[in-house]
C-alpha positions as CSV (number, residue, x, y, z in Angstrom):
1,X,2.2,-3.0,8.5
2,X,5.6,-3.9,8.2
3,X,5.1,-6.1,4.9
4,X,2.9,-3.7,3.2
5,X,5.1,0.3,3.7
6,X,7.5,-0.8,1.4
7,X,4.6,-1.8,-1.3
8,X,3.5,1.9,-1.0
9,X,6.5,3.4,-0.9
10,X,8.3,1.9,-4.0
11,X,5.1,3.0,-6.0
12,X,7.1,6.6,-5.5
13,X,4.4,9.6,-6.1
14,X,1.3,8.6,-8.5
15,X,1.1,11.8,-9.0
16,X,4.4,13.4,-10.6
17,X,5.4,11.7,-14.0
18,X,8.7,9.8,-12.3
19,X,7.1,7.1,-10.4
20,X,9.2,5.0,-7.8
21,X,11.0,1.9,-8.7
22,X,8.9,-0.9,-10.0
23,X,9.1,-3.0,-6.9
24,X,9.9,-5.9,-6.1
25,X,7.8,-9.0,-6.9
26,X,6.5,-9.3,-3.8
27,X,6.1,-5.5,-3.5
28,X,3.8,-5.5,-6.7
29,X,1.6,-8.6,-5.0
30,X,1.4,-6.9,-1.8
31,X,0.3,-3.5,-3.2
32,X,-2.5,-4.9,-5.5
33,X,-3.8,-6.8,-2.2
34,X,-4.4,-3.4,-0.8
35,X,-8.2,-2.3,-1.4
36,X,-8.4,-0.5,-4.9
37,X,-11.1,2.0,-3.2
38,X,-8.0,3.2,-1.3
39,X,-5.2,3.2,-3.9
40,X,-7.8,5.4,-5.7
41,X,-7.5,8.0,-3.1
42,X,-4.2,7.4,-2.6
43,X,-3.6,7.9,-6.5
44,X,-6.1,10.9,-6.9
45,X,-5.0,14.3,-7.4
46,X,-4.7,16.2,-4.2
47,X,-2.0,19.2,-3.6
48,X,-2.9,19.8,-0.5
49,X,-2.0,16.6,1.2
50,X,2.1,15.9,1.1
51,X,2.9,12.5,-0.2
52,X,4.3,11.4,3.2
53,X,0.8,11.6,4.7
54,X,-1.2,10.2,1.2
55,X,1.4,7.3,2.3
56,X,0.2,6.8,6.0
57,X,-3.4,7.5,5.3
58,X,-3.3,4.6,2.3
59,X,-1.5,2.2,5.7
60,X,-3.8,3.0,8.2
61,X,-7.3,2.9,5.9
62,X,-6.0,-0.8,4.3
63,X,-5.7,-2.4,8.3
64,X,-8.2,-0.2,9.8
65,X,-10.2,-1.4,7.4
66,X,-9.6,-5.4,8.1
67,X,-11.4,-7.4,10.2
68,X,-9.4,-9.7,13.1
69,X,-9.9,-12.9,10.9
70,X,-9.1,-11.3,7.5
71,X,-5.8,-9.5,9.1
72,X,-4.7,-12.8,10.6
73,X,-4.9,-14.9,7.1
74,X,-3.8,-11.8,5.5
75,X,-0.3,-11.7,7.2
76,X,-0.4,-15.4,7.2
77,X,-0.4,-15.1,3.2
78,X,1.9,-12.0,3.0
79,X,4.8,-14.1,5.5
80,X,4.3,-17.6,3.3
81,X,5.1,-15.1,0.1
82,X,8.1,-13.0,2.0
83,X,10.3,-16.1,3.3
C-alpha cells in the first residue's frame, strides 16, 4: 500500500483540467500496474464522491482485489523497482 498512494495521489484529480504532477518514474510504472477496470472508475465522472475517498476506494479495490501469490510477486516487483 505504501508503494502504490503516492502513484494515485500524484495523478492529482482526473477530473478537474489541472492534473497533479507527472510523477515520478516509478510513480507512472506503479500506477499503470494498477487494474485499468479500477482507474476507470477512479477517472469517471462522479460529484458526489470527494476525491479523497475516489483515492482510497482506487487503494483498497487494487489489493482487495489481489490474490496472496500475486500480492507477494507484486511487492516483490514494486521493492526491486523502488531501491
Amino acid at each position: 500500500m505504501d508503494m502504490l498512494w503516492p502513484a494515485i495521489v500524484s495523478r492529482g484529480d482526473p477530473q478537474k483540467e489541472t492534473k497533479g504532477h507527472p510523477g515520478t518514474p516509478f510513480e507512472k510504472y506503479a500506477y499503470g500496474r494498477i487494474s485499468e477496470n479500477y482507474r476507470r472508475v477512479f477517472e469517471s465522472p462522479n460529484e458526489d464522491l470527494p476525491l479523497g475517498y475516489r483515492r482510497c476506494q482506487l487503494l483498497a479495490d487494487m489489493i482487495s482485489g489481489m490474490t496472496d501469490s500475486f500480492a507477494l510477486s507484486f511487492e516483490r516487483e514494486l521493492r526491486e523497482l523502488r531501491c
